[in-house]
N, CA, C, O and CB atoms as a CASP TS submission, in Angstrom:
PFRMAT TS
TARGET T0000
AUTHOR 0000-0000-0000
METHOD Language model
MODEL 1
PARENT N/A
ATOM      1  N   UNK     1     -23.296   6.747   1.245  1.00  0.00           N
ATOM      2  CA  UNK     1     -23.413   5.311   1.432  1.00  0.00           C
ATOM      3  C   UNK     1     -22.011   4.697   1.453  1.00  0.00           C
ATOM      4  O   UNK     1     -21.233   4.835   0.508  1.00  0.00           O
ATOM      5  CB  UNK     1     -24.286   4.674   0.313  1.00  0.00           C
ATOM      6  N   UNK     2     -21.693   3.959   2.653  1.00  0.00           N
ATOM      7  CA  UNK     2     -20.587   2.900   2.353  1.00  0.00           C
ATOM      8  C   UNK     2     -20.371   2.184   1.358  1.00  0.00           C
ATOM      9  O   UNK     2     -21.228   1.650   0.655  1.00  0.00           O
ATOM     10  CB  UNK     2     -20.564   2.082   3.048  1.00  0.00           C
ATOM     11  N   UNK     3     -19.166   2.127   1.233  1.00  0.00           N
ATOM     12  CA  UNK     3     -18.393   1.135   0.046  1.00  0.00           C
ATOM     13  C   UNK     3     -18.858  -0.015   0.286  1.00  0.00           C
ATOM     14  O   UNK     3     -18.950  -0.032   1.514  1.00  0.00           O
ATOM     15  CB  UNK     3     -16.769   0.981   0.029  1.00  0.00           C
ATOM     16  N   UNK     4     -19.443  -1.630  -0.360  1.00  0.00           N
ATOM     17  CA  UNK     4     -18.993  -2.450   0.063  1.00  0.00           C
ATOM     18  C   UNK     4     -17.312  -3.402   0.433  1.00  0.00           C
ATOM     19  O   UNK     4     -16.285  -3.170  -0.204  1.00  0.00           O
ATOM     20  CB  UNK     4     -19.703  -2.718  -0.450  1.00  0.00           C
ATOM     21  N   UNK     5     -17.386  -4.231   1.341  1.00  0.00           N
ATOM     22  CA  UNK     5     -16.492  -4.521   1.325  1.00  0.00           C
ATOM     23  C   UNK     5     -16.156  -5.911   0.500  1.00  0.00           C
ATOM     24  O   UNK     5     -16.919  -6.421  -0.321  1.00  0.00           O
ATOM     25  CB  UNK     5     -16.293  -4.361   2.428  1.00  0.00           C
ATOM     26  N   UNK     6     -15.277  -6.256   0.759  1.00  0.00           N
ATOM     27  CA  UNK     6     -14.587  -7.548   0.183  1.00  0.00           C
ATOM     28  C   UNK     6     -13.891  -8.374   0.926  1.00  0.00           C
ATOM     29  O   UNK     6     -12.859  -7.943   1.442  1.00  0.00           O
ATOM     30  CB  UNK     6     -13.735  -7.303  -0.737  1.00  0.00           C
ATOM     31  N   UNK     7     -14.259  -9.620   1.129  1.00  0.00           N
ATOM     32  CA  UNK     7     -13.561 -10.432   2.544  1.00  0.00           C
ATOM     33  C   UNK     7     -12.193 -11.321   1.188  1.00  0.00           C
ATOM     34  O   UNK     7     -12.243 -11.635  -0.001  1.00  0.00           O
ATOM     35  CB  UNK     7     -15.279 -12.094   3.796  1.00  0.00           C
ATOM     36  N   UNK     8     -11.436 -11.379   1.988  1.00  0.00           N
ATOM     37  CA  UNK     8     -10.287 -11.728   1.319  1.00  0.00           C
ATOM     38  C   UNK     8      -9.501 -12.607   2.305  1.00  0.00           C
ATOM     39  O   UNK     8      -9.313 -12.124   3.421  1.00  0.00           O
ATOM     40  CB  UNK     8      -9.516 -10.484   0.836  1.00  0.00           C
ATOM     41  N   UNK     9      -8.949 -14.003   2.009  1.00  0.00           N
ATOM     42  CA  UNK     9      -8.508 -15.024   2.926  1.00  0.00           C
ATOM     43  C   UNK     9      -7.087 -14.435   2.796  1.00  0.00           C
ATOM     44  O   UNK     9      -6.607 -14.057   1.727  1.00  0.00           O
ATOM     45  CB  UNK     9      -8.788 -16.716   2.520  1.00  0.00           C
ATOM     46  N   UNK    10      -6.535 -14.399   3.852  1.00  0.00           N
ATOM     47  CA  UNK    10      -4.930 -13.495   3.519  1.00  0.00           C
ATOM     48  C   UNK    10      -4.083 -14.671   4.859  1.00  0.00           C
ATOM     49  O   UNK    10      -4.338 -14.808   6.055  1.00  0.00           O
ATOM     50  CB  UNK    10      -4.953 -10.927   4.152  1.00  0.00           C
ATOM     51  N   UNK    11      -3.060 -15.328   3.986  1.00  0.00           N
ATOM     52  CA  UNK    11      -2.122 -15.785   5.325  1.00  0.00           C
ATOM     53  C   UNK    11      -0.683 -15.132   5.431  1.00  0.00           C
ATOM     54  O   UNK    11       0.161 -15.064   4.538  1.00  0.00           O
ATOM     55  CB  UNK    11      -1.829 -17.462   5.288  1.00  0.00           C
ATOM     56  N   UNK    12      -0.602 -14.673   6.712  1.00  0.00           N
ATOM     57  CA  UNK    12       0.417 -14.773   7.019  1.00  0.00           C
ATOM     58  C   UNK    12       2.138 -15.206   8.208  1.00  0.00           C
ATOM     59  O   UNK    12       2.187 -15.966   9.176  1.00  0.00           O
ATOM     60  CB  UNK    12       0.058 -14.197   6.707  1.00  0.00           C
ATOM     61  N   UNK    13       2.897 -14.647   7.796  1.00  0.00           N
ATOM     62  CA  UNK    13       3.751 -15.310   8.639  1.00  0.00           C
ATOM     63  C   UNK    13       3.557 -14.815   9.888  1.00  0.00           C
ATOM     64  O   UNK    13       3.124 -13.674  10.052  1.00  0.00           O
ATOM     65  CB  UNK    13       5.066 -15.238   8.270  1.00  0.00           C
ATOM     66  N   UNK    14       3.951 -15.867  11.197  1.00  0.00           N
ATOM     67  CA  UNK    14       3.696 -15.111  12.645  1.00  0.00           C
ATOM     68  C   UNK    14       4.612 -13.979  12.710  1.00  0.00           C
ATOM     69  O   UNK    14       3.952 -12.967  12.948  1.00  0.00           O
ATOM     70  CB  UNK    14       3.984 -16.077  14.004  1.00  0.00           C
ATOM     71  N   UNK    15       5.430 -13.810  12.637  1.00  0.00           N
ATOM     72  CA  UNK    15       6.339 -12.503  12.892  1.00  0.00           C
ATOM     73  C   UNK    15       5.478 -11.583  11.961  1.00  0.00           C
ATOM     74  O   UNK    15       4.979 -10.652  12.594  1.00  0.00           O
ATOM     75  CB  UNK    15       8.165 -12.623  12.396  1.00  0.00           C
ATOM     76  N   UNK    16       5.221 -11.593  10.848  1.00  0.00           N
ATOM     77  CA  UNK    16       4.549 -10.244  10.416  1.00  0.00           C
ATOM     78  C   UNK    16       3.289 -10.224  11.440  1.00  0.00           C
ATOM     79  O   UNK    16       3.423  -9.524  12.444  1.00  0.00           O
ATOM     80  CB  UNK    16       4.039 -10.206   8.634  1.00  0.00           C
ATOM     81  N   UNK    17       2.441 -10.723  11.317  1.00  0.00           N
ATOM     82  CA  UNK    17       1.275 -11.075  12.150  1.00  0.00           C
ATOM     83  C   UNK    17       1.724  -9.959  13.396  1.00  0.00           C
ATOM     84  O   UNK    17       1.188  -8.855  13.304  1.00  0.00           O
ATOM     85  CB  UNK    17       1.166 -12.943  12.616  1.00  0.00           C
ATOM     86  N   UNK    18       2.281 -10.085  14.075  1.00  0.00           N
ATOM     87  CA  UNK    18       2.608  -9.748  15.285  1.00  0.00           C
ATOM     88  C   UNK    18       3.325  -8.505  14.794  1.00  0.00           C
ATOM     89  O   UNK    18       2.375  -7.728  14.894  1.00  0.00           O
ATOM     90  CB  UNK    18       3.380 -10.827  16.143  1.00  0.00           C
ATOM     91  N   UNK    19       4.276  -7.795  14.355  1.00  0.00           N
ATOM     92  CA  UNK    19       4.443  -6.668  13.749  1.00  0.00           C
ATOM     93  C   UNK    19       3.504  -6.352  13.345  1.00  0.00           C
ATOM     94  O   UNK    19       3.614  -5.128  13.409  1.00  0.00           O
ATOM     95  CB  UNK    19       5.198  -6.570  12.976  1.00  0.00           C
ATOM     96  N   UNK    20       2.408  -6.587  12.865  1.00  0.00           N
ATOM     97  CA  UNK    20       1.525  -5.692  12.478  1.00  0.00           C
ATOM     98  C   UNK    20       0.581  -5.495  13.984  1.00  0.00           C
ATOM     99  O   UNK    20       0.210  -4.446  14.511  1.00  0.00           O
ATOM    100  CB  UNK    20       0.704  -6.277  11.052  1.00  0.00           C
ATOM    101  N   UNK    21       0.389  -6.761  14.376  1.00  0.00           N
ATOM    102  CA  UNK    21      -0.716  -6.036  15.266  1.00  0.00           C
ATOM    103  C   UNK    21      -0.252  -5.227  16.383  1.00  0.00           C
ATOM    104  O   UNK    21      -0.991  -4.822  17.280  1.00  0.00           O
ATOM    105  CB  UNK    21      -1.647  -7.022  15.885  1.00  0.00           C
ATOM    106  N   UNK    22       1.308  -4.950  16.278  1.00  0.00           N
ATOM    107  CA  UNK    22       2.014  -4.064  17.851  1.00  0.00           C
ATOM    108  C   UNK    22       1.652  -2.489  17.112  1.00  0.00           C
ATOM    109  O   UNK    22       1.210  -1.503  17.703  1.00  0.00           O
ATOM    110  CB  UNK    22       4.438  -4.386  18.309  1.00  0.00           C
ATOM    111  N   UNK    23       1.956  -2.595  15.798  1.00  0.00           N
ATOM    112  CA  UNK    23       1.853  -1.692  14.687  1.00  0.00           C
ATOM    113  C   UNK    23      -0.259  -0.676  14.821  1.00  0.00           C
ATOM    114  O   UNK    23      -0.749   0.449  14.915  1.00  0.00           O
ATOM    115  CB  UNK    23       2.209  -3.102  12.934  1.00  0.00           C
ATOM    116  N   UNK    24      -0.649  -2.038  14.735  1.00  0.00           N
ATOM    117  CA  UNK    24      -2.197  -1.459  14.545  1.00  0.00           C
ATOM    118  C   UNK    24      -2.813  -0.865  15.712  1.00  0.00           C
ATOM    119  O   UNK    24      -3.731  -0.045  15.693  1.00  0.00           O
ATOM    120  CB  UNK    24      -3.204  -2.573  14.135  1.00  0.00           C
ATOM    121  N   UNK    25      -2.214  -1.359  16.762  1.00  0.00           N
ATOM    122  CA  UNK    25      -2.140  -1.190  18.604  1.00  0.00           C
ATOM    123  C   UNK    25      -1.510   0.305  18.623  1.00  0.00           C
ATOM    124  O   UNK    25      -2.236   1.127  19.183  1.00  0.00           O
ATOM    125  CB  UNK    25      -0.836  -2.578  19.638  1.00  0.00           C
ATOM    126  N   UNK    26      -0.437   0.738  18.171  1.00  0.00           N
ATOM    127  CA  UNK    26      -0.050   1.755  18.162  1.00  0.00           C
ATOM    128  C   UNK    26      -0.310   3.028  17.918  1.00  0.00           C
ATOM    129  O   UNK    26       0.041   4.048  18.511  1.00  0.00           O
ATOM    130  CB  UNK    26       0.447   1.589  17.847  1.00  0.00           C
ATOM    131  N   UNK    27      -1.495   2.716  16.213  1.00  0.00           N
ATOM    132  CA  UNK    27      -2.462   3.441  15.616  1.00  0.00           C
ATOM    133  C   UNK    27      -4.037   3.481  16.301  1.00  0.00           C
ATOM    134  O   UNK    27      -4.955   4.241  15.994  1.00  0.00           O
ATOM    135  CB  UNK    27      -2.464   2.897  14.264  1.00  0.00           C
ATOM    136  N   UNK    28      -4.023   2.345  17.385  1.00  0.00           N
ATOM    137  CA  UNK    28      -5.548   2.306  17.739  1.00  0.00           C
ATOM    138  C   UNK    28      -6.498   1.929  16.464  1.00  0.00           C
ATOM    139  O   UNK    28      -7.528   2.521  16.142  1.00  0.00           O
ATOM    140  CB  UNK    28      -6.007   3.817  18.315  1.00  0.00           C
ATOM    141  N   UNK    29      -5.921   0.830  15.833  1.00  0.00           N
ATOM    142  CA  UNK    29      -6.542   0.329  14.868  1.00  0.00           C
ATOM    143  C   UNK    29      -6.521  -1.469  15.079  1.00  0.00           C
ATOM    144  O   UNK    29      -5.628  -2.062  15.685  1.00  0.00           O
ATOM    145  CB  UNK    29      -5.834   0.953  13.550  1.00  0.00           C
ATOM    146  N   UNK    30      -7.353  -1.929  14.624  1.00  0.00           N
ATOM    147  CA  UNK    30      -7.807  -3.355  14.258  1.00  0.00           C
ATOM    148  C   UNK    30      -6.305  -3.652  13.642  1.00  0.00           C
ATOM    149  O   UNK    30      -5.543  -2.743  13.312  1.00  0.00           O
ATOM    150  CB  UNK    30      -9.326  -3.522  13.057  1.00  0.00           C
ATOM    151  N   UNK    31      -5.973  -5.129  13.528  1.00  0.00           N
ATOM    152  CA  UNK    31      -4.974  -5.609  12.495  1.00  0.00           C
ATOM    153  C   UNK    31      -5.516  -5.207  11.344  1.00  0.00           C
ATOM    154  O   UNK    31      -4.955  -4.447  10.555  1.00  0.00           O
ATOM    155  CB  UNK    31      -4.675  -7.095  12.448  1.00  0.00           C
ATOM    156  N   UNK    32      -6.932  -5.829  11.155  1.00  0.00           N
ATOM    157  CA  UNK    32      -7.700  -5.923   9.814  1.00  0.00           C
ATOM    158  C   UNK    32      -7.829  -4.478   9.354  1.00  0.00           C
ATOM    159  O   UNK    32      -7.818  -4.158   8.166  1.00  0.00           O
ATOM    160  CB  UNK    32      -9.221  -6.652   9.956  1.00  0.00           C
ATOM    161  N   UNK    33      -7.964  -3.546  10.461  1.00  0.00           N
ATOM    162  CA  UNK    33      -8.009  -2.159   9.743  1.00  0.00           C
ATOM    163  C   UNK    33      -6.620  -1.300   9.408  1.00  0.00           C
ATOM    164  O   UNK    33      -6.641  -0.199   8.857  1.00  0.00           O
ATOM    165  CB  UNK    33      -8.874  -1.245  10.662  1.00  0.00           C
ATOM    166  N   UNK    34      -5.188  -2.114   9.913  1.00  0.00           N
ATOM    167  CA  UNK    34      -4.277  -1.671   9.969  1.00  0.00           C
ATOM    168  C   UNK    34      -3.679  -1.986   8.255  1.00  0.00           C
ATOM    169  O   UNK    34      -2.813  -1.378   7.626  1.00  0.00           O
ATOM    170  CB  UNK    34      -3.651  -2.178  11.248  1.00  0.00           C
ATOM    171  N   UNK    35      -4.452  -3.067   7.885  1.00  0.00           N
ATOM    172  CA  UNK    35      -3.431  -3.774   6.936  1.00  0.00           C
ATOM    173  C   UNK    35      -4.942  -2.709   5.482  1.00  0.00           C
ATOM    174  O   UNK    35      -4.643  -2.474   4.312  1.00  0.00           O
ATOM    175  CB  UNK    35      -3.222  -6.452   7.170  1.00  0.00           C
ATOM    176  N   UNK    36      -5.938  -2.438   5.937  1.00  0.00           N
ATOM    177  CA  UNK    36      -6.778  -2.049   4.691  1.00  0.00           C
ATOM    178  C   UNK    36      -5.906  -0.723   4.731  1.00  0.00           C
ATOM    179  O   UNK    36      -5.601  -0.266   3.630  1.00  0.00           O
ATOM    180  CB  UNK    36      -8.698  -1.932   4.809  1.00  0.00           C
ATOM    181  N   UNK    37      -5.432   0.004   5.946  1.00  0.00           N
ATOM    182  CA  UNK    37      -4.878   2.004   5.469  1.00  0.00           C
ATOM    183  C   UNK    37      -3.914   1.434   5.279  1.00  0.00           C
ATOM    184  O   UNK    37      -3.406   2.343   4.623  1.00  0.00           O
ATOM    185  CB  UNK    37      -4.704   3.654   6.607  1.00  0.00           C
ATOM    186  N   UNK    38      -2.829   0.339   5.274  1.00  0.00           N
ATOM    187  CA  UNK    38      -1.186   0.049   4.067  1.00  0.00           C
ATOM    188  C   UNK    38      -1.674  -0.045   3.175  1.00  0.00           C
ATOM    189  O   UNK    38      -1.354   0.880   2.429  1.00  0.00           O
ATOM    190  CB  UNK    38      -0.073  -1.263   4.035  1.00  0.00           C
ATOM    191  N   UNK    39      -2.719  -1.056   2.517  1.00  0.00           N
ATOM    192  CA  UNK    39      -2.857  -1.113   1.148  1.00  0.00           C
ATOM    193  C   UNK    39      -3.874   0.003   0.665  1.00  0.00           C
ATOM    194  O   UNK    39      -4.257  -0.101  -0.500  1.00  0.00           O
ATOM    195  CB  UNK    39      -3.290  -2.522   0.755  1.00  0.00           C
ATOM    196  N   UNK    40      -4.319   0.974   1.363  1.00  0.00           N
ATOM    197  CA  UNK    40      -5.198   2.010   0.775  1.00  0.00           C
ATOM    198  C   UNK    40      -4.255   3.259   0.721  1.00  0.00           C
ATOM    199  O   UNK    40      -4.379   4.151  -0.118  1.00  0.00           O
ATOM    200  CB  UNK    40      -6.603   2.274   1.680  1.00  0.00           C
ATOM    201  N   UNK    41      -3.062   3.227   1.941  1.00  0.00           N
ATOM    202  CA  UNK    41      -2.065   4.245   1.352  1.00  0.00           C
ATOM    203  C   UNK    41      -1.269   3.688   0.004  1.00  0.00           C
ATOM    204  O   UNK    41      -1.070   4.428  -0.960  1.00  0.00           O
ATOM    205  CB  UNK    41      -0.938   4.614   2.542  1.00  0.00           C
ATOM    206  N   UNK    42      -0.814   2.230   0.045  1.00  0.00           N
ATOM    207  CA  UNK    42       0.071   2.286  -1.396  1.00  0.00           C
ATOM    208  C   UNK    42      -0.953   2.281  -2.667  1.00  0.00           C
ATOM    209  O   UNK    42      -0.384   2.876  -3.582  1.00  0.00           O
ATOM    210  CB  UNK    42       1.173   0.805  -1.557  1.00  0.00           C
ATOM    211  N   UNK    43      -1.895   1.958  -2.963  1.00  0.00           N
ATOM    212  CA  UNK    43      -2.682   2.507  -3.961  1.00  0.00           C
ATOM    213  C   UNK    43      -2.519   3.646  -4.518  1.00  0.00           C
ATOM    214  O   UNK    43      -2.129   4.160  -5.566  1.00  0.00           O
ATOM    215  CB  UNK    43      -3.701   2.553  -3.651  1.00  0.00           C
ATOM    216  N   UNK    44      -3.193   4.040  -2.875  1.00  0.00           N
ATOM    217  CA  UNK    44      -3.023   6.407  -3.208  1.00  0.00           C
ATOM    218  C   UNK    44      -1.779   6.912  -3.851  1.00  0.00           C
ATOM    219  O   UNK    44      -1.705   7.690  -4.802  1.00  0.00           O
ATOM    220  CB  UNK    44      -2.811   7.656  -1.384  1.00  0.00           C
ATOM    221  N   UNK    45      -0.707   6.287  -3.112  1.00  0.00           N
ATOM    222  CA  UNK    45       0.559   6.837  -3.283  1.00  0.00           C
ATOM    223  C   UNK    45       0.772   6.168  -4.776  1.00  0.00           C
ATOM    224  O   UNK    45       1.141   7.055  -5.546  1.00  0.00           O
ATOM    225  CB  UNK    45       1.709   6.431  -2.012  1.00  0.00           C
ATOM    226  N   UNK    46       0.690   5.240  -5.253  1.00  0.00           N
ATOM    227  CA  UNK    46       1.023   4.413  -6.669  1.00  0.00           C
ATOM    228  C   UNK    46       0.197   5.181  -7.507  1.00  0.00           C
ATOM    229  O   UNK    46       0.785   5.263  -8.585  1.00  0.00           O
ATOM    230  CB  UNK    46       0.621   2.684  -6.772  1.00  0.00           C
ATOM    231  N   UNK    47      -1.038   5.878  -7.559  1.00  0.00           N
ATOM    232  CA  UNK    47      -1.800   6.297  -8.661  1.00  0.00           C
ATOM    233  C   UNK    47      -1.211   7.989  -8.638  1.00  0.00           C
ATOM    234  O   UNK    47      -1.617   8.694  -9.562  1.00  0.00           O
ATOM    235  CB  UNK    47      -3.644   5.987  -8.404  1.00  0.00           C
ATOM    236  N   UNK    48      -0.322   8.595  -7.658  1.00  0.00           N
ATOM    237  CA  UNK    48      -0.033   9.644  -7.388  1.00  0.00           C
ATOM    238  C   UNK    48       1.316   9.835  -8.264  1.00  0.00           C
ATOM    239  O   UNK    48       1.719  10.802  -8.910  1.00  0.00           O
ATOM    240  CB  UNK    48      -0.033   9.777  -5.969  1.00  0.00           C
ATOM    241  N   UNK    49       2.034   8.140  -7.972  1.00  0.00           N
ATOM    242  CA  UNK    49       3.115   8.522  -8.912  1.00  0.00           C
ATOM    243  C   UNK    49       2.998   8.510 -10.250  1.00  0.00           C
ATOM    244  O   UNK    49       3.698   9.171 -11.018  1.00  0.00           O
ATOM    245  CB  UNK    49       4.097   7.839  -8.740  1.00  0.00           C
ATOM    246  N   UNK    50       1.939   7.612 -10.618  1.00  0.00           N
ATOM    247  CA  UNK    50       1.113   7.765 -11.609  1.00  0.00           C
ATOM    248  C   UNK    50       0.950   8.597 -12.460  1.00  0.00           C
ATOM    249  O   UNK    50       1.595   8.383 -13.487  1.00  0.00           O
ATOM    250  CB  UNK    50       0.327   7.717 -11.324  1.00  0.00           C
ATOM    251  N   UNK    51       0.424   9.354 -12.453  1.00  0.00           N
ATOM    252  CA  UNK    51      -0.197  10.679 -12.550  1.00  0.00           C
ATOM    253  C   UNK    51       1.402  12.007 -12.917  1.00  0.00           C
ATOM    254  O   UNK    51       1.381  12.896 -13.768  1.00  0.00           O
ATOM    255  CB  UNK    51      -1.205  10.936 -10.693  1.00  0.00           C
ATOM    256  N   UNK    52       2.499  11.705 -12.021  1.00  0.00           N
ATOM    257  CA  UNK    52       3.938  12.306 -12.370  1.00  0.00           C
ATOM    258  C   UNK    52       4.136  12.051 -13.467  1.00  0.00           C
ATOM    259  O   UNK    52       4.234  12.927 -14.325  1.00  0.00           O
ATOM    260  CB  UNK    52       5.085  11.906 -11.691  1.00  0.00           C
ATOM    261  N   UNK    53       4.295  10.173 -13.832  1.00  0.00           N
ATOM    262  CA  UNK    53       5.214   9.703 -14.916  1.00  0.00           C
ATOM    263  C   UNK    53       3.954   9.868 -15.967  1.00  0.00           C
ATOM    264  O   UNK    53       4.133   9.142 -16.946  1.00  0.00           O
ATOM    265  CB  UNK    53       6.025   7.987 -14.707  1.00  0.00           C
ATOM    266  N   UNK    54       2.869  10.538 -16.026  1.00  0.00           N
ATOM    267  CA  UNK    54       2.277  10.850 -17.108  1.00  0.00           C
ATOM    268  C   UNK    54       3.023  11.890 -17.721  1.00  0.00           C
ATOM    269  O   UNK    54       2.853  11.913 -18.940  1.00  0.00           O
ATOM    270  CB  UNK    54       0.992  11.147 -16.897  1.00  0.00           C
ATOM    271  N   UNK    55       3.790  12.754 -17.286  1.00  0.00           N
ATOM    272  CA  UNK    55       3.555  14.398 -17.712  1.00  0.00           C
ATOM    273  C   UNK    55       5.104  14.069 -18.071  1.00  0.00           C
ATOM    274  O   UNK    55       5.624  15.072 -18.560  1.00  0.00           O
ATOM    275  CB  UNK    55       3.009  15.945 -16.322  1.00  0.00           C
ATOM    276  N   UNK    56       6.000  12.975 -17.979  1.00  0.00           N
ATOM    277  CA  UNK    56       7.299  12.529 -18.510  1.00  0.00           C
ATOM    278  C   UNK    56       7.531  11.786 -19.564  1.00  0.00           C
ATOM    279  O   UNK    56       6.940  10.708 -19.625  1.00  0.00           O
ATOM    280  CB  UNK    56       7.868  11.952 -17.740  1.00  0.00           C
ATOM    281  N   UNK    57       8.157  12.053 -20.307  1.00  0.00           N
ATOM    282  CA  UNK    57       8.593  11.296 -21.160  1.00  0.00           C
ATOM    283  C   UNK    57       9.975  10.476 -21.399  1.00  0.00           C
ATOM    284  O   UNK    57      11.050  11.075 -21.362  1.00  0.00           O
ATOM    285  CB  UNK    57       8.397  11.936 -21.918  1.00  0.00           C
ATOM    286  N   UNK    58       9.900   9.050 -21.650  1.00  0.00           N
ATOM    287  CA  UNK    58      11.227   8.416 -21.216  1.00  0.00           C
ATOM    288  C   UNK    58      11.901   8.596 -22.504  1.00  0.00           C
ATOM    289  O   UNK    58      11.162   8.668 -23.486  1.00  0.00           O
ATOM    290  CB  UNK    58      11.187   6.791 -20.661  1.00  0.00           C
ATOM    291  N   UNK    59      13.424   8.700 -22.720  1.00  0.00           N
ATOM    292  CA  UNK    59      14.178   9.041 -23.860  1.00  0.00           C
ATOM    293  C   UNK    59      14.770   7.385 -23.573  1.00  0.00           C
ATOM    294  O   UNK    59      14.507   6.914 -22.467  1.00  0.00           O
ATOM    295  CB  UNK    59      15.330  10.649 -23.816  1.00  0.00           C
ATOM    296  N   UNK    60      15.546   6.535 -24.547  1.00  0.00           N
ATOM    297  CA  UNK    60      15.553   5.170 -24.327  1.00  0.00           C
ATOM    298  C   UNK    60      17.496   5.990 -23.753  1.00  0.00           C
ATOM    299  O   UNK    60      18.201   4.992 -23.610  1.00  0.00           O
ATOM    300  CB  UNK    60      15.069   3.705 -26.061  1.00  0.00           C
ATOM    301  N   UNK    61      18.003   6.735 -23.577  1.00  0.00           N
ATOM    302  CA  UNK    61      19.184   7.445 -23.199  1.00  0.00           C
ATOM    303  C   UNK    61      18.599   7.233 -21.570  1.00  0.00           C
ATOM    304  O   UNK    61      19.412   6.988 -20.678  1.00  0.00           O
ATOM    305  CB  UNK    61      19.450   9.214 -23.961  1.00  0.00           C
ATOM    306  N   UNK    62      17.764   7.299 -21.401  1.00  0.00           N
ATOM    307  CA  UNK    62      17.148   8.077 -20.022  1.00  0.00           C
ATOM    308  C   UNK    62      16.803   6.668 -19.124  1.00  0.00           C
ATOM    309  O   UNK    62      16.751   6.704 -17.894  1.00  0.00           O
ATOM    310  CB  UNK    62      15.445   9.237 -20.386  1.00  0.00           C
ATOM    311  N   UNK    63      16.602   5.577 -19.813  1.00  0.00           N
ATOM    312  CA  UNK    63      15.591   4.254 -19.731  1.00  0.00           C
ATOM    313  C   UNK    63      17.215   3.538 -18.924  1.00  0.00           C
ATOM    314  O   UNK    63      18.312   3.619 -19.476  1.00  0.00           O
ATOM    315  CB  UNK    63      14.727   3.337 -21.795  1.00  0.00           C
ATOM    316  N   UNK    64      16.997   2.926 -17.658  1.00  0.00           N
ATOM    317  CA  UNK    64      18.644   2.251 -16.647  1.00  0.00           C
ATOM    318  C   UNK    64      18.876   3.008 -16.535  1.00  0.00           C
ATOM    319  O   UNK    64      19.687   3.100 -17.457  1.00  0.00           O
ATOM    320  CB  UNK    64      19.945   1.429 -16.952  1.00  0.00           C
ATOM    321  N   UNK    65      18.880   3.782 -16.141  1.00  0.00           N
ATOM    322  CA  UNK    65      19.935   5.086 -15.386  1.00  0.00           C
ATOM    323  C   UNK    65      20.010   5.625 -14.109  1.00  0.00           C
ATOM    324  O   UNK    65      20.849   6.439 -13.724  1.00  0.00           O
ATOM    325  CB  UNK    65      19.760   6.288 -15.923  1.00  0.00           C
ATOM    326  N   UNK    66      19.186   5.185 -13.523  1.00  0.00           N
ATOM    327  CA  UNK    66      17.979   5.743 -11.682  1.00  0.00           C
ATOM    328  C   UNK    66      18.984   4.882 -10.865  1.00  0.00           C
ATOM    329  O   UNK    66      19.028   3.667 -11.057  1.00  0.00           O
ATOM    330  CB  UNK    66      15.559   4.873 -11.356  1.00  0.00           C
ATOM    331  N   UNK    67      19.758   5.466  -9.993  1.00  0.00           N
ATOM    332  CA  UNK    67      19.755   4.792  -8.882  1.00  0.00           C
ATOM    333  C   UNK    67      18.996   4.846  -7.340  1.00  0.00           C
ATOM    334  O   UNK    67      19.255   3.990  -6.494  1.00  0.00           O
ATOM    335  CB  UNK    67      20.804   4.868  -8.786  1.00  0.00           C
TER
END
């Protein structure tokens, strides 16, 4: 069974607007379906890094140091 969905009022600027839809055109996707696989890849990818910085532990030596 499908997920339901969720309608969500989203504005944005014309230049993104248009980057995205040359973008979704490219993929053979909807705008609307272009912009749900960005935010369904950064999810994936955010719970992935997730899941890394579990198995780490920060030393407060260790905590500012990343460039």
């Amino acid at each position: 069974m499908e997920e339901k969905k969720k309608q969500v009022p989203l504005r944005l600027s014309d230049s993104l607007w248009q980057d995205l839809a040359a973008w979704a055109q490219d993929e053979f996707r909807s705008v609307n379906g272009q912009i749900e696989y960005l935010l369904t890849e950064a999810v994936r990818q955010r719970k992935k890094g997730m899941k890394k910085e579990e198995g780490k532990t920060e030393t407060p030596a260790s905590l500012g140091n990343e460039v």
